[in-house]
N, C-alpha and C positions, 0 to 999 in steps of 0.2 A: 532424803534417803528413801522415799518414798519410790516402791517398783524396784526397789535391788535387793537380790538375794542376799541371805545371811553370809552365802560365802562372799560373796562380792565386795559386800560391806567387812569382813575378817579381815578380806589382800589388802583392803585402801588402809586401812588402820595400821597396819603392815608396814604398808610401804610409808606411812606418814611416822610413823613411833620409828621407822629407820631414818629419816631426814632427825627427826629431834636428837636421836643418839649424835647422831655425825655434829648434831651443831653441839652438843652440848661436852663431846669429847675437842672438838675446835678449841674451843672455850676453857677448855679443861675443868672440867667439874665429874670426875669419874663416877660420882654415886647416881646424878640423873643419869648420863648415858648408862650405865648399869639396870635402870630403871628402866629407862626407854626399853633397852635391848629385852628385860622379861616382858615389858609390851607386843616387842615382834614376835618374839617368838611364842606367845600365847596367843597372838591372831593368826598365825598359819597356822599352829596348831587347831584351832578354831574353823580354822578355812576346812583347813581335812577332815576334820570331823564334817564336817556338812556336804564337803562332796562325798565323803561314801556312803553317806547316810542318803545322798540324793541318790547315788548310782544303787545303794543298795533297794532303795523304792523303787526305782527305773525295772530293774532286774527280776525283783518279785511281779511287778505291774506286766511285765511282760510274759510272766511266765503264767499269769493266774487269768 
């Protein structure tokens, strides 16, 4: 992981905690996918947080 942004690293977690939910509702086991899915959705949320925190440094660094 070595050289990838925080956000970067948020979306793969994302998008990988989405592949588990799907196998794990296949499967029928509703409490992991439950589980998986608060994984997605607290790495995009994750992801956000870091892009605006980047855009917000970008924004400052521009103006100062």
């Amino acid at each position: 992981m070595e050289g990838k942004r925080r956000e970067e690293i948020a979306e793969e977690i994302a998008v990988q905690a989405s592949q588990l939910r799907r196998m794990a509702e296949e499967a029928r086991m509703p409490f992991l996918g439950y589980l998986a899915e608060m994984v997605v959705l607290e790495a995009w949320r994750e992801a956000s947080r870091e892009r605006d925190a980047s855009e917000e440094h970008g924004a400052s660094g521009a103006a100062g």
